[in-house]
KOLZAGU-926989 format. One record per residue (C-alpha): residue number from 1; z, y, x. Coordinates in steps of 0.5 Angstrom, whole numbers. Each point is the difference from the previous one (the first is absolute). Layout:
REM residues N
(NUM (Z Y X))
...
***
This chain:
REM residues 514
(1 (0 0 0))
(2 (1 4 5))
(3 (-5 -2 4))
(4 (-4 3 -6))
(5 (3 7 0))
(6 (-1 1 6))
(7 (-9 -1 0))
(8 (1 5 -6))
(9 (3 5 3))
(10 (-5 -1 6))
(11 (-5 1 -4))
(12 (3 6 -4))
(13 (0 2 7))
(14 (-6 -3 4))
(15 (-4 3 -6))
(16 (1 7 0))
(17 (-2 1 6))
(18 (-6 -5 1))
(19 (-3 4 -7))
(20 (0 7 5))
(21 (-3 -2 5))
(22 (-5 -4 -4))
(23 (0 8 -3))
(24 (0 3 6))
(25 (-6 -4 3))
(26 (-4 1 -7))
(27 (1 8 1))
(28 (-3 0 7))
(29 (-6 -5 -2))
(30 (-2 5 -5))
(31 (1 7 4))
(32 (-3 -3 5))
(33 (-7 -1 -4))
(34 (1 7 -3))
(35 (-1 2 7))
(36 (-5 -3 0))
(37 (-4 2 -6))
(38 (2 7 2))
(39 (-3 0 6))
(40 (-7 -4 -3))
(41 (0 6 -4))
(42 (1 6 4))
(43 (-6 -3 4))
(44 (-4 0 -6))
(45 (1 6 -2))
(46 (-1 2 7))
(47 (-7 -3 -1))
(48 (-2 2 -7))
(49 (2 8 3))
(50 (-6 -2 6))
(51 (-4 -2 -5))
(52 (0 6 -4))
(53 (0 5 6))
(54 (-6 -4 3))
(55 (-4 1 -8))
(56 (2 7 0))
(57 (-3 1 7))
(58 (-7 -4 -2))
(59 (0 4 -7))
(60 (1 7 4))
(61 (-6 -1 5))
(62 (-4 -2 -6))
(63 (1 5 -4))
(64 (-1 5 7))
(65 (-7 -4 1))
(66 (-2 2 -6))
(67 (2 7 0))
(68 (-4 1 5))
(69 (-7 -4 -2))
(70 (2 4 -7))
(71 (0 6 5))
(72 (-6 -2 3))
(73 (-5 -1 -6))
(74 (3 6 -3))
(75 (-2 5 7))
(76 (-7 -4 0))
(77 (-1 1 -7))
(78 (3 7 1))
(79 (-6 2 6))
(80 (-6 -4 -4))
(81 (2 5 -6))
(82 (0 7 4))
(83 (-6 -3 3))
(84 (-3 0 -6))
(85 (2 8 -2))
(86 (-3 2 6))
(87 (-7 -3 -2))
(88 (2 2 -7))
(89 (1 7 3))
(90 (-6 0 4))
(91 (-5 -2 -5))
(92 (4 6 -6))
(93 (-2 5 7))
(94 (-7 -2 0))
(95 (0 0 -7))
(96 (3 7 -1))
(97 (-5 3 6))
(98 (-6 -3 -3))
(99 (2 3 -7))
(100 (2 7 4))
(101 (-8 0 3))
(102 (-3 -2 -8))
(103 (4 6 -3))
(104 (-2 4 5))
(105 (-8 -2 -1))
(106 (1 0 -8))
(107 (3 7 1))
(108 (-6 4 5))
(109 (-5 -5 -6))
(110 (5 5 -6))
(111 (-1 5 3))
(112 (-8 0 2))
(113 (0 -3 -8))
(114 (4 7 -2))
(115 (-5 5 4))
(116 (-6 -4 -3))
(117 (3 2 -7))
(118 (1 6 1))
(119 (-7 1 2))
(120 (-2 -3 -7))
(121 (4 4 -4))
(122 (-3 6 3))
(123 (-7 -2 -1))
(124 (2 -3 -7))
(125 (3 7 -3))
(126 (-7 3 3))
(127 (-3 -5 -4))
(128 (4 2 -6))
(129 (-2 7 1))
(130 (-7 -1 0))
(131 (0 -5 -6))
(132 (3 5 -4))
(133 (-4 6 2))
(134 (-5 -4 -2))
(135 (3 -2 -7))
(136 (2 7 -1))
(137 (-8 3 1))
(138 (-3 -6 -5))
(139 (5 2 -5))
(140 (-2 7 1))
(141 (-7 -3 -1))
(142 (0 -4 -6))
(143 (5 4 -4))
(144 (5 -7 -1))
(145 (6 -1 4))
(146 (1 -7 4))
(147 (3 -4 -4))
(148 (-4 2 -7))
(149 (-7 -2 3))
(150 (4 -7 3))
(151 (2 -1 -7))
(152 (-6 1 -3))
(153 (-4 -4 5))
(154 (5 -5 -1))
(155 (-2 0 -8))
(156 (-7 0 1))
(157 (-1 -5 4))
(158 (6 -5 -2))
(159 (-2 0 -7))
(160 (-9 -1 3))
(161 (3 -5 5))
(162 (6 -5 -6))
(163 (-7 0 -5))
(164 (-5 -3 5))
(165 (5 -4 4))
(166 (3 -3 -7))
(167 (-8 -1 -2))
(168 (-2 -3 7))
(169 (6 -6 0))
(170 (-2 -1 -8))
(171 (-7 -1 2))
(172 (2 -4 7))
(173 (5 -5 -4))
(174 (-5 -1 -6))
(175 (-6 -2 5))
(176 (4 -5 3))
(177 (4 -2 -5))
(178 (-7 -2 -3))
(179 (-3 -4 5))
(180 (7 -4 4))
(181 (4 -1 -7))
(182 (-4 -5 -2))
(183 (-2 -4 6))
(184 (7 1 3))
(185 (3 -3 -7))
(186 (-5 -7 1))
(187 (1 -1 8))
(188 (8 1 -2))
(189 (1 -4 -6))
(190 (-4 -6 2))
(191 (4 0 7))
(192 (6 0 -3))
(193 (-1 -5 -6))
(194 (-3 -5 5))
(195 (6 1 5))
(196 (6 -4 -2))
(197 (6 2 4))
(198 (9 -1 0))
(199 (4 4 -3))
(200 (6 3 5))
(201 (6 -4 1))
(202 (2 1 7))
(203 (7 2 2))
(204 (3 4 6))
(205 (6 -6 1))
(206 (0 -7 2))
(207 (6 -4 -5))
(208 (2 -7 4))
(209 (4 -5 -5))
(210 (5 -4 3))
(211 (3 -6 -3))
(212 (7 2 0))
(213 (4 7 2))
(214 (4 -5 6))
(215 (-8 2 3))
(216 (2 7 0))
(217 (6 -1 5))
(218 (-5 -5 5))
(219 (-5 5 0))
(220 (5 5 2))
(221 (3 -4 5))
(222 (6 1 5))
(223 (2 7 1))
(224 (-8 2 -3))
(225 (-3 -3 6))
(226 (-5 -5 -5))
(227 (-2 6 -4))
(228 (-1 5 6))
(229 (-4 -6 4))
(230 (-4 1 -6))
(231 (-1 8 -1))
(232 (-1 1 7))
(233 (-5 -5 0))
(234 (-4 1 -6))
(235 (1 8 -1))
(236 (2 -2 -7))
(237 (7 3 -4))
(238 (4 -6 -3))
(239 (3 2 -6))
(240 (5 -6 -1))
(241 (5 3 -6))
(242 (-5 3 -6))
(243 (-2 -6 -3))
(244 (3 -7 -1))
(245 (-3 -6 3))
(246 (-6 4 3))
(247 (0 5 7))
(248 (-4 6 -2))
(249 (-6 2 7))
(250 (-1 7 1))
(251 (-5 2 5))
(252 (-4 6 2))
(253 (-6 -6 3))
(254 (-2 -4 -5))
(255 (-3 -5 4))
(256 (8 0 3))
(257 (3 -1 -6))
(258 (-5 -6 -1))
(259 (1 -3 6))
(260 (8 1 -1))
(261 (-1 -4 -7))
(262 (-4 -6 3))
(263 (5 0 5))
(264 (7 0 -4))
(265 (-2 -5 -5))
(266 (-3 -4 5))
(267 (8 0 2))
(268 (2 -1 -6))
(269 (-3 -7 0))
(270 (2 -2 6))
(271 (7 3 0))
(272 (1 0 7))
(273 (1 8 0))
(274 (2 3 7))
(275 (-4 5 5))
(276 (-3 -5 4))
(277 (-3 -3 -7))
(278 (-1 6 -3))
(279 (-5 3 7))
(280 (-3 -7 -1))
(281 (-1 1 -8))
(282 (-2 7 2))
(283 (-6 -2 4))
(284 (-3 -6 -3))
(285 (0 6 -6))
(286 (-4 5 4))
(287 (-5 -5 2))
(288 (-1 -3 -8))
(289 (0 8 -2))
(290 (-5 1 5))
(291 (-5 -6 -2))
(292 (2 2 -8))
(293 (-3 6 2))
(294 (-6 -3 4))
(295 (-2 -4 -6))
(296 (1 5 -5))
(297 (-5 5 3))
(298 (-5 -6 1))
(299 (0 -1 -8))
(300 (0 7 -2))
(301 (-8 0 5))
(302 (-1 -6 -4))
(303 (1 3 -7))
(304 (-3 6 2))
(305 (-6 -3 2))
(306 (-1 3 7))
(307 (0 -3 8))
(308 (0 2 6))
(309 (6 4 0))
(310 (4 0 7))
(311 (6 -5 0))
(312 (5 7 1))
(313 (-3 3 -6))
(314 (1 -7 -4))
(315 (7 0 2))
(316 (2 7 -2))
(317 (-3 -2 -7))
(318 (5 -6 -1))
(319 (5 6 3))
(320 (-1 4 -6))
(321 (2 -6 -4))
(322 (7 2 1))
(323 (-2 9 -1))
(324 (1 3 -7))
(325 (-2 6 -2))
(326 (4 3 -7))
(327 (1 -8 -2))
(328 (-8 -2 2))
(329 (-1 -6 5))
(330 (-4 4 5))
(331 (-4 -6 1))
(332 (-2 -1 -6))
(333 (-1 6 -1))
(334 (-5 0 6))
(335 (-4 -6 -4))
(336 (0 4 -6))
(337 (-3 5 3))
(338 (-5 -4 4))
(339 (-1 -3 -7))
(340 (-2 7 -4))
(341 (-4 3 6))
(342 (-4 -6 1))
(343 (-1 1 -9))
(344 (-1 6 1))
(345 (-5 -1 7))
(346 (-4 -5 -5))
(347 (-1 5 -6))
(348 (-3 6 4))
(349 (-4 -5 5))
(350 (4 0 8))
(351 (2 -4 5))
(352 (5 -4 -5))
(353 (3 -5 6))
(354 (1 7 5))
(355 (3 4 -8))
(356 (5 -6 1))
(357 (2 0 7))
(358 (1 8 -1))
(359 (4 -2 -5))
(360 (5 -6 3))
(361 (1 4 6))
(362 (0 7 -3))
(363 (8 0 0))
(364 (1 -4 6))
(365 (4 5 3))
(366 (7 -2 -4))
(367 (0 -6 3))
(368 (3 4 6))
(369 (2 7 -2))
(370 (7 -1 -1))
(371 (-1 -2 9))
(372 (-4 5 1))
(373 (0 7 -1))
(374 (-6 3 -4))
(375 (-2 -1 -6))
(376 (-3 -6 -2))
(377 (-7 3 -1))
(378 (0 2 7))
(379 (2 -7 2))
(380 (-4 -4 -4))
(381 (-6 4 3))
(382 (3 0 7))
(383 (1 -8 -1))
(384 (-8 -1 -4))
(385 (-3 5 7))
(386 (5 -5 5))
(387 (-3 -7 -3))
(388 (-7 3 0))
(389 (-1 0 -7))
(390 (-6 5 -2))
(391 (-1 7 -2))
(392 (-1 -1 -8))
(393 (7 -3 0))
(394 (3 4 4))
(395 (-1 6 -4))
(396 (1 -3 -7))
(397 (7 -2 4))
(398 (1 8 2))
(399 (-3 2 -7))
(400 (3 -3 -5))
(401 (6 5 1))
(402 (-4 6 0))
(403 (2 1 6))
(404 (-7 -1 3))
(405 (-7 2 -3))
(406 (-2 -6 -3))
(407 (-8 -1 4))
(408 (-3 -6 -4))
(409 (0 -3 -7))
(410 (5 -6 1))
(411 (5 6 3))
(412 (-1 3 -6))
(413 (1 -8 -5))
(414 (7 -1 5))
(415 (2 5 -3))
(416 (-1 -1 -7))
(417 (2 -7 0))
(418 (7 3 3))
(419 (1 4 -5))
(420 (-1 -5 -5))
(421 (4 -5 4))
(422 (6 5 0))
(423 (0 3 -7))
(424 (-2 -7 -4))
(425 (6 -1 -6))
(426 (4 -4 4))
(427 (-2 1 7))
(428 (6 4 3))
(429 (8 1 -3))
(430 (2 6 -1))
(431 (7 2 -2))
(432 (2 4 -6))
(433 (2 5 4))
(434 (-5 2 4))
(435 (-5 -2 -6))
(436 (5 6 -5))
(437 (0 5 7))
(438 (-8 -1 0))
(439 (-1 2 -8))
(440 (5 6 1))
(441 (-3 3 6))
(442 (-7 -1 -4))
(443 (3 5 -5))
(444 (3 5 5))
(445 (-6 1 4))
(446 (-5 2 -7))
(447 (6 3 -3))
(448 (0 6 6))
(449 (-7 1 -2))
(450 (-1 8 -2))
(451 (-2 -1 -9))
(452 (3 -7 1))
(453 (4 -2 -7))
(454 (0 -7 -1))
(455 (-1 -6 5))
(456 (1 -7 -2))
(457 (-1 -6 5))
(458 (-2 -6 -3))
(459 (-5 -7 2))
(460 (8 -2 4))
(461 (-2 6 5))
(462 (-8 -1 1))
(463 (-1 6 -6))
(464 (2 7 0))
(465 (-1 4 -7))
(466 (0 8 1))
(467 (1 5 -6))
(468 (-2 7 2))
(469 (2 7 -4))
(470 (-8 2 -2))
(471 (2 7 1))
(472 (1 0 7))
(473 (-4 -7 2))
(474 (-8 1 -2))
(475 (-6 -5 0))
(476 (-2 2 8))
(477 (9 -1 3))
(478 (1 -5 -4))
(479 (-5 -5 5))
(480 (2 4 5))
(481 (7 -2 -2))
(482 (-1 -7 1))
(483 (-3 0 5))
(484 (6 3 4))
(485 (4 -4 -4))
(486 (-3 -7 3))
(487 (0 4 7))
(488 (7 0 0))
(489 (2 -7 -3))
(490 (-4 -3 6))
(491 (4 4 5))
(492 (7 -1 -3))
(493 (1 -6 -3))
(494 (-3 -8 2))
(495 (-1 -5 -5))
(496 (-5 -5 0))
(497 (-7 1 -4))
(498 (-1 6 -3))
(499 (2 5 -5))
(500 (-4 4 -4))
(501 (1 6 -3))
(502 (-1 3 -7))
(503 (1 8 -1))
(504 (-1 1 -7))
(505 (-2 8 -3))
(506 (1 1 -7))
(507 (-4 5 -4))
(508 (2 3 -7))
(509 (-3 5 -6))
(510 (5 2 -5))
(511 (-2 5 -5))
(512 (4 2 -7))
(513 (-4 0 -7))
(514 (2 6 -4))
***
């Protein structure tokens, strides 16, 4: 039992002290790691310091390198644009003394035009002078002043001169009236009554149907890029968002405007659209358009009936296909013409095959007036001496315009049948406003006539109808009357055909039974 007391209290006492040092020995263990840990630390952020005062220095010297090449490129920019003042101040010098040496000349130019005024003033009042000594001493003479005798003059004369002026041009249209009404009236109507031809039904735009308004976007394409590619290469406008399921064309060339719908449906179809297809579509067109054109021209000779016209000229023909004037097709008008001239040729005994060459190239000129400056019968003539066509239908090209004396009898017929092609009932569109603006200027031009009371234009413009006050209007001004009247419609207005003009003078007798 004692025994056993004594362990335990060797363990009371043995255990105490084994704990502390087991404690102590732990504690030293651990301040010896933090030592540790401390030092790993300082030694990284002795590191990481380095690191950054290394960054910092590199950063600097790359912001110093381009400083300096910022410098650089600012001093050479600097020199180059002073450089370029001084040319510029140079050629302001130059340009200054050149002025200074002209005023001078204009100056010395004034002053020799000065005294030569002066000159002639003196001699134009010693002129008057003598004039007036002279009017002074005839006055004196006949016993009239200036002005009375001019007036009487004037009297005399006007009225001698108004009767047989009235009398003469009544006699001239009578006479020739009398002999080429009826022969013109039978040549006209038979021509037109054998020639059949299409009425107007041409457009200025090209429409392009789509299969669905998702096209649309393709056809615009990335950013524009397809529809630029397409622009740029055919000169045509696209106006995608007017109308739904359909890319309106819109050009100043209408041949450009073909060749673009040609190629845009062709895209369509094969559904592959980005620039490189549409460079390719856009060439292939181009090359149909000018075959199109080719065989076109062809068949226009063809059906006219003559041969022996330069390739050129035959490809300039089937060019017009794709020309209008006012809504008429100008090919088709051209064989129109050619047509009627050939009729017409047949009827008063010409050349008909040389009446129908003169008449198909007779507007050759619109083919390229829209490339060319000039107007497109100066072109035209040009291009018929160019192609060795002959002097007959040279003429007929300058002349159907009036712009040349017509010098054969086939001139004469292209002109004709050009005027009938043109002023023909279906021939030409006119709009409503221009067709109410030509009737209302018909009416103001006969209105401001002097004795004018009323004036009707009737015949859808191609009749005026005038009604004069008698008591300032006689028989002998009231021919006069319509002759200046038709005068001045021909130098004011344009329109198609003619128009004639009917001045009509009333006559009254009034009495009273008592």
């Amino acid at each position: 039992m004692s025994t056993i007391i004594a362990v335990v209290l060797t363990l009371c006492v043995v255990a105490p002290i084994t704990w502390g040092i087991a404690v102590a020995h732990r504690k030293k263990t651990y301040e010896a790691k933090i030592g540790t840990a401390e030092v790993k630390a300082r030694e990284i952020i002795d590191e990481a310091l380095k690191t950054a005062e290394t960054k910092k220095r590199e950063a600097l010297l790359e912001a110093k390198e381009e400083s300096l090449k910022t410098k650089n490129e600012l001093d050479k920019e600097t020199k180059e644009r002073r450089a370029e003042l001084q040319r510029y101040e140079r050629r302001v010098l130059s340009k200054e003394e050149n002025l200074d040496k002209k005023a001078e000349t204009m100056e010395k130019r004034e002053n020799a035009i000065a005294s030569r005024e002066e000159a002639l003033n003196r001699k134009n009042a010693e002129v008057e002078a003598l004039y007036e000594k002279g009017i002074q001493e005839l006055e004196k003479i006949s016993g009239l002043t200036s002005e009375q005798a001019k007036e009487y003059l004037l009297r005399s004369v006007e009225a001698e001169v108004k009767h047989d002026t009235a009398r003469m041009i009544k006699e001239l249209e009578n006479r020739a009236k009398e002999e080429a009404d009826k022969k013109a009236k039978d040549y006209v109507v038979t021509a037109i009554q054998r020639c059949a031809a299409d009425h107007v039904a041409e457009t200025t735009v090209s429409v392009v149907q789509l299969p669905n308004d998702e096209m649309k976007g393709r056809i615009i394409g990335r950013e524009g890029r397809n529809i630029r590619t397409l622009e740029t290469m055919t000169g045509v406008e696209l106006i995608i968002d007017d109308t739904p399921e359909a890319v309106v064309l819109s050009g100043f060339d209408p041949v450009r405007r073909e060749v673009a719908r040609i190629a845009l449906e062709r895209l369509i179809v094969d559904g592959r659209i980005h620039p490189a297809r549409i460079e390719e579509m856009v060439e292939k067109a181009q090359r149909e358009v000018e075959s199109n054109m080719r065989e076109d021209g062809e068949a226009a000779t063809l059906e006219v009936g003559i041969h022996g016209i330069h390739p050129e000229l035959v490809k300039l023909l089937g060019k017009m296909k794709f020309r209008t004037s006012y809504g008429q097709n100008a090919l088709k008008h051209s064989i129109e013409v050619a047509q009627l001239a050939g009729l017409l040729a047949a009827e008063v005994g010409v050349d008909v095959r040389m009446a129908k060459r003169a008449g198909l190239l007779h507007d050759i000129g619109k083919s390229i007036d829209h490339e060319v400056e000039g107007s497109h019968v100066q072109l035209g003539a040009d291009l018929c001496r160019k192609f060795k066509e002959s002097a007959t239908v040279i003429n007929a090209v300058e002349s159907h315009h009036g712009d040349a004396e017509p010098q054969s009898l086939i001139a004469c017929l292209v002109q004709a049948a050009d005027t009938i092609s043109a002023a023909r009932p279906g021939a030409r569109r006119e709009t409503l406003e221009t067709y109410t603006n030509r009737l209302k200027q018909l009416e103001d031009i006969t209105n401001s006539f002097k004795g004018v009371d009323k004036s009707f234009a009737i015949q859808a413009g191609r009749e005026v109808r005038i009604m004069v006050v008698p008591e300032q209007v006689s028989d002998d001004d009231m021919i006069l009357m319509a002759r200046e009247i038709s005068k001045r419609i021909e130098d004011e207005l344009e329109y198609p055909g003619q128009i004639k003009v009917n001045v009509i003078r009333e006559s009254r007798a009034t009495d009273y039974a008592k």
